[in-house]
N, C-alpha and C positions, 0 to 999 in steps of 0.2 A: 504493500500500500504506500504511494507517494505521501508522503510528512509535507502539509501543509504549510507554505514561504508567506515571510512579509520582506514587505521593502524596510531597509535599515535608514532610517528616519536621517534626512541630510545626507545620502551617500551622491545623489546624482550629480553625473559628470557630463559635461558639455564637448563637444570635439573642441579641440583648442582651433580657432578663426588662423587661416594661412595653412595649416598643416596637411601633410598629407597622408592618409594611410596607403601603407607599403603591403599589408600580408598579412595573416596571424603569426601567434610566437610558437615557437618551439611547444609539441605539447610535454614532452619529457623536460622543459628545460626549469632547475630548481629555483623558486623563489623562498626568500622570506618577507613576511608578512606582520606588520603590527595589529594586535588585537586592544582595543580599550573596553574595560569591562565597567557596569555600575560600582559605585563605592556605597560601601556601607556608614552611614553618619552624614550622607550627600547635607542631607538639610541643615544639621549642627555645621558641619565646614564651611557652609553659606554665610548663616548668620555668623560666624567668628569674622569673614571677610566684612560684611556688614558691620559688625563694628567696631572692626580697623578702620572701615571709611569716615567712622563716625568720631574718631580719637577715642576709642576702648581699645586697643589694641591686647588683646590675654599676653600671656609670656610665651616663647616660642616654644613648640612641641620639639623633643627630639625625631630621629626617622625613626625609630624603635615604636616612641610613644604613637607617633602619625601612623604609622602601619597597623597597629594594634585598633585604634579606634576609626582609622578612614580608610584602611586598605578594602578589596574585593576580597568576599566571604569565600570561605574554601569551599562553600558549596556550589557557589558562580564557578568557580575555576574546575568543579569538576564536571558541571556539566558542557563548561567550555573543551574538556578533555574526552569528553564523550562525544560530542560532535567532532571535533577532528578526527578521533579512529575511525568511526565511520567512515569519513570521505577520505582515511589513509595520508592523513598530515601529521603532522609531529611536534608536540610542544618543544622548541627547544629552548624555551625561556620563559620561566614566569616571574613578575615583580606584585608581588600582594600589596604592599602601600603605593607601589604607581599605578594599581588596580590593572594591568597590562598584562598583555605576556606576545611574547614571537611565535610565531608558527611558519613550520618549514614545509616544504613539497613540489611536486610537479606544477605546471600549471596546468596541468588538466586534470587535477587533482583539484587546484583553488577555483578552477573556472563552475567544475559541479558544485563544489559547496558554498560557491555563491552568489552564484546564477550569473556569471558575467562573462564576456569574451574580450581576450585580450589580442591587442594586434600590435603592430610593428607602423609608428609614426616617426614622420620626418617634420622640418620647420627650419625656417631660414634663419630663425636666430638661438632657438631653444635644442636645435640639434636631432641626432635620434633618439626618441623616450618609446617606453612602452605606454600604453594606453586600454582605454575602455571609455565608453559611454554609457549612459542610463545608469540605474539604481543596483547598488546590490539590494540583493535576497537573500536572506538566511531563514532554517526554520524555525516555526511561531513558538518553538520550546525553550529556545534562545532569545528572542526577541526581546526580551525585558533585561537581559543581562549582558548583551553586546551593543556598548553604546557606540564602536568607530570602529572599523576595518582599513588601515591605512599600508599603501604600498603597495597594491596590486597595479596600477597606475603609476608611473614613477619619472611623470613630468617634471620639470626644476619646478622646482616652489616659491623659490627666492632669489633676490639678489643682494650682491654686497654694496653698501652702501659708501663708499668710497670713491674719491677722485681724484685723479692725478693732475700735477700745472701741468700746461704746455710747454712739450719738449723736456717732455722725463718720459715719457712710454709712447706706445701707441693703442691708438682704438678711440672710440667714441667717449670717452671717460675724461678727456682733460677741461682745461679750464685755460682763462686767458691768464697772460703772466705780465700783463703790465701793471704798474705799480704796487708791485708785487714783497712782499714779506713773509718769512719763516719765522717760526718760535718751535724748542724744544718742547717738550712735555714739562722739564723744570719751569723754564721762563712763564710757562702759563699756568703752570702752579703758583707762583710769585704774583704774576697778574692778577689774578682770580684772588688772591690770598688766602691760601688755603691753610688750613691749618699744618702746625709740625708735626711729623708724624713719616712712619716709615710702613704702617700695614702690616707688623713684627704679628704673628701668630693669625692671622687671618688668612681664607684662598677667596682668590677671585677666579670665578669660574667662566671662561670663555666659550660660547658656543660658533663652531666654524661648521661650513659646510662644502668641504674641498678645500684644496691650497695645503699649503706649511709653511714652517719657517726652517731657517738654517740658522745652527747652534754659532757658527760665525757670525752671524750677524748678528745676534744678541749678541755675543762677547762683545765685539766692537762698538755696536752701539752702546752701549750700560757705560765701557771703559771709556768713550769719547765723552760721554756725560757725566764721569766721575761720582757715577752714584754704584751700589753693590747690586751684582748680576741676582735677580729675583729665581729662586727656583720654580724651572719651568717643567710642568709633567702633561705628557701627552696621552689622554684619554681617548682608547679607540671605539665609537658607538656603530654599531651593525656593520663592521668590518672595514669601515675606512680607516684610514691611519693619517699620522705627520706625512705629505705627501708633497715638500718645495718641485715645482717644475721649473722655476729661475727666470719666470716672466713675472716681474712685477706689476705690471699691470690686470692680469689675472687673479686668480682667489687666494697667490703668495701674498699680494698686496693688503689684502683684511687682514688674513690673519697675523701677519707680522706685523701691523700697524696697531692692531689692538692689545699682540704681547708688549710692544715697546713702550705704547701711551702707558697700558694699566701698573706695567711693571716700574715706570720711570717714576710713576707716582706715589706706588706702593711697593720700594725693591724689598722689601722682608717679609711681604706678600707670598706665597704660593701662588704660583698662576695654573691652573687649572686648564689644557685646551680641549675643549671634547670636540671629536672631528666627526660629522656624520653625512652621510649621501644627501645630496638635496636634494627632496624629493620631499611629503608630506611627512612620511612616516618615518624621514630620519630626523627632519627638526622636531617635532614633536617626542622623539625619542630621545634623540642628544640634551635637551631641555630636563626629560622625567630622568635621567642618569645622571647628571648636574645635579638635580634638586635631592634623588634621593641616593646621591654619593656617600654613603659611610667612612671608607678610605682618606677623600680628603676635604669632604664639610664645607663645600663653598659658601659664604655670608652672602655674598652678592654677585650675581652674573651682571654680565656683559654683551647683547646679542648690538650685533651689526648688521642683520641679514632681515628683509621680510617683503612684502610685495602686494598689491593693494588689496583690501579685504574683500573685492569682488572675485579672486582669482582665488580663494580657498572654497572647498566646499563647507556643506553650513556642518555636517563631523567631524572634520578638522581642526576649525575655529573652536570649536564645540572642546573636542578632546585637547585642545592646548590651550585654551583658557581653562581649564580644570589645572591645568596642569601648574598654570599663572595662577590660580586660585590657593593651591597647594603652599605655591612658597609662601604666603599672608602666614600662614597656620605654626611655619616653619621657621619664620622671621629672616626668610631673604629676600632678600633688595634685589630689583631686577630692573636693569637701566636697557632700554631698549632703541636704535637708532630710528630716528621720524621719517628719514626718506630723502634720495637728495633731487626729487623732480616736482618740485615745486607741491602745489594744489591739486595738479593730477595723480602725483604720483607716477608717472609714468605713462599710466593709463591712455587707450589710442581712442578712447569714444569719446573726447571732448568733455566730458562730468569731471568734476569736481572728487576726488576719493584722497584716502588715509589710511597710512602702512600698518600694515597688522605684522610682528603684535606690537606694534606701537601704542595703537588702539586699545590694546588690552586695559581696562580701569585698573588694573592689578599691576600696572606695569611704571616704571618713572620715562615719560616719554619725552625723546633729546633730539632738540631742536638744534637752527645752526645761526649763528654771524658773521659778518665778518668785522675784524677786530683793525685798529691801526693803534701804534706804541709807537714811542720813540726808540733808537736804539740805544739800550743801555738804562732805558725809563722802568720802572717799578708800579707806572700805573699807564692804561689805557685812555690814550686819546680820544677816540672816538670806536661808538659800536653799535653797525646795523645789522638790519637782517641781510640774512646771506641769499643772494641773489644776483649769480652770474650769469643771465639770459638763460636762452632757452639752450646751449651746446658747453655753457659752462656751469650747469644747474645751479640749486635752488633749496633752500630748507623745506623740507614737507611738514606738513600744517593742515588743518580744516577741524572737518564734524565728521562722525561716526554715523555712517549706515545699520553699524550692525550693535554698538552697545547702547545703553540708556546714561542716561546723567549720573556722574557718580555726587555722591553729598557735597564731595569737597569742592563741586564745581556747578553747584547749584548758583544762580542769579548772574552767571557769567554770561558776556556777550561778545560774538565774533568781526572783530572792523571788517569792513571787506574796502576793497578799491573801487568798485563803484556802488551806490545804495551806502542806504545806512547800516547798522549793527546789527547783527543776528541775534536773539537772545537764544541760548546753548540749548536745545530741545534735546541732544544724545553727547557721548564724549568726547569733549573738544582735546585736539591735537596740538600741539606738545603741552609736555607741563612745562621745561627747562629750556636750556640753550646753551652755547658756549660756542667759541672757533668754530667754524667748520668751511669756511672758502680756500679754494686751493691757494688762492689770491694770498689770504692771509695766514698759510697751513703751517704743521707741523712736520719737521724735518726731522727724515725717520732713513732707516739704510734694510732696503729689502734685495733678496738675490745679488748682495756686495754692493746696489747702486744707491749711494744718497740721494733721496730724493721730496721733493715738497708734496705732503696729501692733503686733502681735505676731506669731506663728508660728514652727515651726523654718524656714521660708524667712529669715528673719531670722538667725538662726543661721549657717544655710551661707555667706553673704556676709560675716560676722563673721570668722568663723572664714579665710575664702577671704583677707582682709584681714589678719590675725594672718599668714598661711603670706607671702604676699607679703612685708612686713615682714623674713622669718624670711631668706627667699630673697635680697632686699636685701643684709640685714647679710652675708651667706655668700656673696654673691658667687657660687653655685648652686643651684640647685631641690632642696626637698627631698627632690621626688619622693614614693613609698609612704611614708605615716608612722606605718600603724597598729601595725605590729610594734613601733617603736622609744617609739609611746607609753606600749602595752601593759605596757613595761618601765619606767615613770618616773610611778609614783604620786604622786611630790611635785606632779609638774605639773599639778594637777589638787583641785581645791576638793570632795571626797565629797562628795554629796548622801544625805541617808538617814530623807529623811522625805518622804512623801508618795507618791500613787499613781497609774497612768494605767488602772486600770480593772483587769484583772488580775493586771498586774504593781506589786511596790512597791519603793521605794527600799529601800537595803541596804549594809551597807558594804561599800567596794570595789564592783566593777562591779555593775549594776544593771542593769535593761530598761525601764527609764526615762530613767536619765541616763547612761547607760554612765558611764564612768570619771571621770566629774563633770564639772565647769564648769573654765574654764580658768585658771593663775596663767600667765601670757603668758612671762613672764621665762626659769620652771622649764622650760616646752615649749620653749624656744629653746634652753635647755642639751641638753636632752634630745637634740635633734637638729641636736645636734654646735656651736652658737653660743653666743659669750658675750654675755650679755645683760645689764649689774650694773646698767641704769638703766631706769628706769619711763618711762612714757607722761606 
């Protein structure tokens, strides 16, 4: 007797617009597969997120404590294990506090037990991926305990948010270099004034997806800035690894860019890199291995990577904001980069959209400037928003399609450049800002070549560097900190001139630079640290 399917609630997939299918896959050919299961305690882990938003923040759970009371029931996971034998798949991994688990097999193995066909696609800029269209299906005996199926599809997901000046790489990624300035990671620790502080017993946890770095160039770089080389440890999630190819314009470029800012800021830091395929179901996995790392306890990630919230499916979003929900519970700090294509995002339909998970309410979302110093000055001349036209991008900014208003940003209103103010109907983009024009970037040495970057991927390691610092001095993790920012306008440099395309700068929060650029010192009072001495 056929066992009765339902469609898995947000699985469906659109063919991606330009691509073309080639074939089907391989049917012997092995995949793996992320499964997200219901958690147990769904409702209590809401309301503790709730009221963090609300400045109640509880004290952070260990992974021990978190698994024990929010992980998936071992009754979920055995009838997740009963359905795979069936269709002759193979658990080979289960994580009960990430409520998750891997499943390995043929693909004509995963195509029955999920009702879907996979085929072989091409794209002029996305490359070859595997794919699928339409909804999965699983049966209805499962149906209440399989909330995501990710990876059977294994389109890029994201992109890195980084830029390079003109006449340091090649590809569409630069920016114009006229009247042009670099600053260290120190120099704009000093700028920003951040507090003293080395990040001594904290990890900052980096999420990459492709790329590496070379142990030469951290040596060099660390010793040409006379600060101590930060121990770096490379964490591999569903079989990628440290992977330098020696193009720095390519995905060497992130991820060296965000060891060198987090490290420069935080050298007695642990850096953390977890390196995962991009694809849905490697970010969202590199993220749940990050968060529930026992080994090395990151306080605060660092993502640099994400892509407009129209381009995930609604289980994706779904299954990685759970995940963004997790770390509130856990008390880590999660700096996330806004985007560097303006109000679009990138996006080719002409709307308006906002990089997920920037978006996430659960997330600190890092906006960009651009910054002018004197050389050899210890404060900032001037500071707008970052906006190099349309071929030398733009800070990403706007309103959320997909979340509601979170409390801390209730009665907030968006400027835009033409019309009046928007008042905030769902979650306005960025909270933060800092540097981010290649114009005015950060000189950093990838693949042996020094060179000036920019982007808000830049930013989120900055800023991931500042919280570490903060965690240092305090002796614990700050945890959620957008409620307690929300409330501490000194901490914070307004930006109020300049625009990313629809939105413009404005005093007080903005959709460009949320809450502005940082004074390091002010942000550590704010969240609860005395800080009287500078960088």
């Amino acid at each position: 007797m056929t066992k009765a399917r339902q469609q898995l609630v947000g699985s469906e997939r659109a063919a991606v617009k330009d691509s073309k299918r080639l074939g089907p896959i391989d049917p012997d050919e092995t995949l793996r597969v992320v499964v997200t299961l219901r958690r147990r305690g769904a409702r209590e882990l809401e309301e503790l997120a709730r009221r963090a938003a609300h400045g109640q923040q509880a004290e952070p759970l260990s992974r021990e404590a978190f698994a024990q009371r929010f992980g998936a029931a071992p009754e979920d996971f055995a009838k997740l294990e009963a359905f795979a034998r069936e269709y002759r798949l193979a658990v080979e991994q289960r994580d009960p506090g990430a409520a998750k688990a891997v499943l390995s097999g043929t693909v004509e193995h995963f195509q029955a037990a999920f009702g879907v066909e996979l085929f072989h696609y091409e794209h002029p800029t996305l490359g070859p991926f595997r794919g699928r269209t339409g909804p999965i299906t699983i049966p209805a005996d499962i149906s209440g305990v399989v909330t995501a199926v990710l990876g059977l599809d294994n389109r890029p997901q994201a992109r890195a948010h980084f830029r390079l000046r003109t006449g340091t790489g090649d590809g569409p990624i630069m920016a114009r270099a006229d009247s042009a300035q670099a600053f260290t990671p120190v120099q704009l620790a000093a700028l920003y004034d951040f507090p003293d502080g080395d990040g001594a017993g904290q990890c900052i946890g980096l999420i990459e997806l492709g790329g590496g770095y070379e142990k030469s160039d951290l040596s060099a770089y660390f010793g040409s800035l006379g600060v101590a080389a930060p121990q770096v440890v490379s964490v591999s999630v569903d079989g990628t690894d440290n992977s330098p190819s020696g193009n720095p314009s390519g995905p060497d470029g992130e991820v060296t860019l965000d060891v060198e800012i987090a490290g420069a800021i935080a050298p007695k830091a642990t850096i953390a890199v977890y390196f995962a395929p991009n694809s849905d179901a490697g970010f969202v996995d590199a993220v749940s291995q990050a968060l529930h790392d026992a080994t090395n306890k990151p306080s605060v990630l660092s993502i640099s990577w994400g892509s407009p919230e129209s381009s995930w499916t609604d289980q994706a979003i779904a299954s990685f904001n759970d995940m963004l929900q997790s770390a509130v519970a856990l008390g880590v700090t999660i700096c996330a980069a806004a985007g560097d294509s303006g109000s679009s995002d990138g996006a080719s339909d002409g709307a308006d959209h906002v990089d997920f998970p920037a978006s996430s309410p659960y997330v600190l979302a890092c906006g960009g400037t651009h910054i002018t110093a004197r050389a050899g000055s210890a404060a900032i001349s001037s500071e707008v928003v970052w906006n190099d036209g349309a071929s030398g991008g733009a800070t990403g900014g706007g309103v959320s399609a997909r979340f509601t208003l979170p409390a801390w940003q209730e009665g907030l209103a968006a400027a835009r450049v033409d019309g009046p103010p928007v008042s905030l109907a769902n979650r306005g983009v960025p909270d933060v800002a800092a540097d981010a024009s290649p114009t005015s970037g950060y000189e950093v040495l990838i693949d042996g070549q020094s060179v000036p970057v920019g982007g808000t991927s830049a930013v989120a390691p900055l800023f991931a560097g500042l919280i570490a610092r903060i965690n240092a001095l305090s002796g614990r993790p700050a945890g959620f900190v957008n409620q307690k920012l929300y409330q501490a306008a000194s901490a914070f440099n307004d930006i109020t001139s300049g625009d990313n395309g629809t939105y413009a700068a404005a005093a007080g929060w903005d959709a460009c630079t949320g809450l502005g650029s940082p004074k390091g010192r002010n942000i550590a009072t704010a969240l609860g640290v005395s800080a009287s001495s500078s960088a």
